[in-house]
C-alpha positions in Angstrom: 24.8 23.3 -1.6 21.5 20.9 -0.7 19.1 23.4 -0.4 16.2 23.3 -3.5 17.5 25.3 -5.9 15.8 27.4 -9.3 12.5 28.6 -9.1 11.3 30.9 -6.6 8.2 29.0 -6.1 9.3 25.7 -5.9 11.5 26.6 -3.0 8.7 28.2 -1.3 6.9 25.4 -2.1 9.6 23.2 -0.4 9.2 25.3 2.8 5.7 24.7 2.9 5.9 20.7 2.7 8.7 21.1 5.2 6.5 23.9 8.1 3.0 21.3 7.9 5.6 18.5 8.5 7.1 20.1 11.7 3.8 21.3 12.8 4.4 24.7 12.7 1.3 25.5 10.9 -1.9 23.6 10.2 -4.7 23.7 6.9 -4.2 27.0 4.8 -2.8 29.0 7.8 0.2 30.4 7.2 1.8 32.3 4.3 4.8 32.4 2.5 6.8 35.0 -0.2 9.8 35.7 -2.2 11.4 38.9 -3.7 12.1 38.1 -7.2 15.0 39.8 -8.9 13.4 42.5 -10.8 13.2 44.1 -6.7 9.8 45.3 -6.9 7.9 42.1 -7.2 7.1 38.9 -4.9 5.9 35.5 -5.2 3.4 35.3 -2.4 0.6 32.3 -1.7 -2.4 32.7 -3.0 -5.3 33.1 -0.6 -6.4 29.8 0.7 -3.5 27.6 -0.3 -2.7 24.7 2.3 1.4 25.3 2.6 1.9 21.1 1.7 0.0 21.6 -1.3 2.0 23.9 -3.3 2.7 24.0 -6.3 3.7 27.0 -9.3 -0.1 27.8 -9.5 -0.7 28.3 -5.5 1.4 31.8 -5.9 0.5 35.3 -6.9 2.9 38.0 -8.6 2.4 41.1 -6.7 4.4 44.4 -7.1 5.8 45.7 -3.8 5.8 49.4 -4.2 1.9 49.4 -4.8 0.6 46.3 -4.2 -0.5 45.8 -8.0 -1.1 41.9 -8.8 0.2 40.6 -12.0 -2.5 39.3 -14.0 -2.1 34.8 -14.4 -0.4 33.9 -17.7 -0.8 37.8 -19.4 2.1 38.9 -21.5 4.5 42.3 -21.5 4.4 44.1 -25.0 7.1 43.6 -27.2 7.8 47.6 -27.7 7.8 47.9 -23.8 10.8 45.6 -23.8 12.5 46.9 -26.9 12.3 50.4 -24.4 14.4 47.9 -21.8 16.8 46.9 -24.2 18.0 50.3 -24.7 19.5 50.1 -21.8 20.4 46.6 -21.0 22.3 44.3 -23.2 20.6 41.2 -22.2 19.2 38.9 -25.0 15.7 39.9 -25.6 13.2 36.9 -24.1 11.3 34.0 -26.4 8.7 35.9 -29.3 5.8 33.7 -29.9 2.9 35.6 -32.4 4.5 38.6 -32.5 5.0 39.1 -28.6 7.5 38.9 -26.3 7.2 36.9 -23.6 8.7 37.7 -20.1 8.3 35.3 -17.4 5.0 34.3 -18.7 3.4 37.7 -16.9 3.1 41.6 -17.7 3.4 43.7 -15.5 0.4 45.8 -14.1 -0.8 49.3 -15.5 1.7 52.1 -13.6 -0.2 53.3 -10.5 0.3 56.9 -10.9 -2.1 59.6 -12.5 -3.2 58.9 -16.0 -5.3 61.2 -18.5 -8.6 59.6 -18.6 -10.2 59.1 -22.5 -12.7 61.3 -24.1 -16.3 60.0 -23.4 -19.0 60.0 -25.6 -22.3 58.5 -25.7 -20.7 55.3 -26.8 -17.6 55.5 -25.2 -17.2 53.6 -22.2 -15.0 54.8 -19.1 -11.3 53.4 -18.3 -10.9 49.6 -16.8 -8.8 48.4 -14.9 -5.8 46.0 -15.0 -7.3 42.3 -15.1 -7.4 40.5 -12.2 -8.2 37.2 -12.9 -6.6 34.5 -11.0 -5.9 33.4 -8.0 -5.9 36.1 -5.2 -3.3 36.7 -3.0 -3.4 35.5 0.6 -5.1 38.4 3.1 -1.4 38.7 4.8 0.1 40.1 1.7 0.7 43.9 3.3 2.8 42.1 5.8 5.5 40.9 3.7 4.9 44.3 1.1 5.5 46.8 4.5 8.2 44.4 5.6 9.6 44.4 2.4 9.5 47.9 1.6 11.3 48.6 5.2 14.0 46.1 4.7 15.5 45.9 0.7 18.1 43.4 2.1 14.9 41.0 2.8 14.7 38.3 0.1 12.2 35.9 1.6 9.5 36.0 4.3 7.7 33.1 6.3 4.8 33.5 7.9 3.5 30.9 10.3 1.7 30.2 13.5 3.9 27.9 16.0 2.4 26.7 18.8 5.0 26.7 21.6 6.4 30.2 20.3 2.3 31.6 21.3 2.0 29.5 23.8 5.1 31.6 25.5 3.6 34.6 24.6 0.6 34.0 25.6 2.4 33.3 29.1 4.0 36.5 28.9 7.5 34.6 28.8 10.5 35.6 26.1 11.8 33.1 23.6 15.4 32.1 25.3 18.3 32.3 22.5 20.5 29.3 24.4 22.3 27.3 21.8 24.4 28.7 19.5 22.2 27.9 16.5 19.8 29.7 18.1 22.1 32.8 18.5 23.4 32.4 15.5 20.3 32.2 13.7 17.4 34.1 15.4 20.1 36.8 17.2 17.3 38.8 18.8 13.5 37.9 18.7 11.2 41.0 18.7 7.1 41.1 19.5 4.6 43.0 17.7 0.8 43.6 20.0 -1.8 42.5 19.1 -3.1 43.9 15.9 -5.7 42.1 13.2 -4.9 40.1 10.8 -4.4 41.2 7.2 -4.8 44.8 8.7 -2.4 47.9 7.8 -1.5 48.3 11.3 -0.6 44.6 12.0 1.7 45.3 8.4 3.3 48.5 9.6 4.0 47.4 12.9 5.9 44.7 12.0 7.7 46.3 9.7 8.9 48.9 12.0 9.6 45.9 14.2 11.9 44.6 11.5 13.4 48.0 10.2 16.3 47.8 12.7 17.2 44.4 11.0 15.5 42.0 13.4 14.3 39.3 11.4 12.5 36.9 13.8 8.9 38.7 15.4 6.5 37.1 17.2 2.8 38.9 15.9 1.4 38.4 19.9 -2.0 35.7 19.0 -1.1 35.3 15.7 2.1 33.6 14.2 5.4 34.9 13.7 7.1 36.6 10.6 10.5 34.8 10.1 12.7 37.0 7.4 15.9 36.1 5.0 18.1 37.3 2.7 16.9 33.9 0.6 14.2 31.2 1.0 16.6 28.9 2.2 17.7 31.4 5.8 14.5 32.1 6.5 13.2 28.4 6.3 16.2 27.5 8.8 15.1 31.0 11.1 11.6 29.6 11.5 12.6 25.7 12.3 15.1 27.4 15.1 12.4 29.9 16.3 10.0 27.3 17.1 13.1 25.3 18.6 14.0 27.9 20.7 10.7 28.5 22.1 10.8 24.3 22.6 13.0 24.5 25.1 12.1 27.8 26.9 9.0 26.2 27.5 10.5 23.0 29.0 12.4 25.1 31.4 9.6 26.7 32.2 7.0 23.3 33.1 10.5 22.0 35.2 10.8 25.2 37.2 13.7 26.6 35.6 13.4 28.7 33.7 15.0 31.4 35.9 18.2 29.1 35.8 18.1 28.6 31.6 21.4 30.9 30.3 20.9 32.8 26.9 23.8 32.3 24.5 27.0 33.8 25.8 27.1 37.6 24.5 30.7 36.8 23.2 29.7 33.9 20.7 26.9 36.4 19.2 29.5 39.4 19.0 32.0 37.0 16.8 29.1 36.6 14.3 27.7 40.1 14.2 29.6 40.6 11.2 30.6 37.3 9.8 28.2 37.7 6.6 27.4 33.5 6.8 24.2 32.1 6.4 25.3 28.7 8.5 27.0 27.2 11.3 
């Protein structure tokens, strides 16, 4: 194993270095996430963030079934984890001044219906969670919806590659022709045009993705590369924009009509192989 490994964020960050480098994206375009274990919470960039800058502080906690962000640097109670322990074994995390800390973030207030407090003339009404920090990038209900349609999804890369809009904005298909490319991308799906950072951009592409294509092309826009782990969907993207590479050179020769996809026999060998290589 090469690939960067430990935290989720430094592997994203990795990604983004890597993307500028390539020229798949340019400035803060682009957006990247991570599932982390807990299943219902990703490491996504925050709004802004140029992907060659990362670093641990360029990312935003968010919850996936609602959205919720997790406030910078708060803490979990210790009594809510004591509740946890009840039920797993696991050692209970570092107590520093009388609290327990859990990846240095507490999760937000539950979404569902609460009672609200008595009010009186001095009483002031309910607040909400705190939301200081960084905010999280204007994409982020692409990768929730995408997430919430595909649990096997670990990882999402968002970019904007030049040759793979160029083709669609040509009306021409990304040709799977090498076996990496097969391997990798398998099929290669397009989503309309929808605006960015809008609910129907987000739930298109995750219907897109929900019959386990993992490379879409968002038509004008970028592309949504997924993985089951940082490292698969950093390789998707690199052979997306590949791929599209050398459709488009067939293309400006005149041959395009002539270029073969990958024979359907290699792919059906590796429908089920369960490897992340070749």
């Amino acid at each position: 194993m090469n690939y960067l490994r430990g935290d989720l964020r430094d592997q994203l960050a990795y990604v983004g270095h890597d993307v500028v480098r390539a020229g798949l994206v340019v400035g803060s375009g682009g957006n990247l996430s991570a599932r982390l274990s807990d299943g219902d919470s990703c490491w996504v960039t925050a709004s802004g963030t140029w992907l060659d800058r990362l670093d641990r502080a360029s990312f935003v906690r968010v919850r996936i079934s609602d959205g919720a962000t997790y406030p910078a640097g708060s803490v979990r109670p210790a009594e809510s984890v004591h509740r946890a322990e009840s039920v797993s074994p696991s050692p209970p995390p570092t107590v520093q001044d009388g609290t327990i800390l859990l990846d240095g973030v507490r999760p937000p207030a539950p979404s569902g219906p609460t009672t609200p407090a008595p009010r009186g003339p001095t009483t002031p009404g309910p607040r909400g969670p705190t939301t200081s920090g960084p905010m999280p990038t204007s994409e982020v209900g692409l990768h929730l919806a995408t997430y919430r349609a595909r649990p096997d999804v670990q990882a999402i890369v968002h970019l904007h590659p030049q040759t793979v809009l160029l083709l669609d904005a040509l009306g021409e298909r990304i040709r799977l022709v090498t076996t990496d490319h097969g391997f990798y991308l398998r099929r290669v799906a397009r989503v309309p045009f929808r605006a960015p950072g809008t609910t129907e951009l987000a739930e298109l592409a995750a219907e897109a993705a929900r019959d386990g294509t993992n490379c879409l092309v968002l038509s004008q826009h970028g592309c949504s590369v997924l993985g089951d782990s940082v490292e698969l969907a950093h390789k998707r993207a690199a052979n997306l924009e590949e791929a599209a590479r050398l459709t488009y050179r067939a293309l400006a020769a005149g041959r395009l009509d002539d270029l073969p996809d990958c024979p359907a026999e290699f792919l059906a060998r590796t429908d089920d192989s369960g490897s992340t290589s070749i």
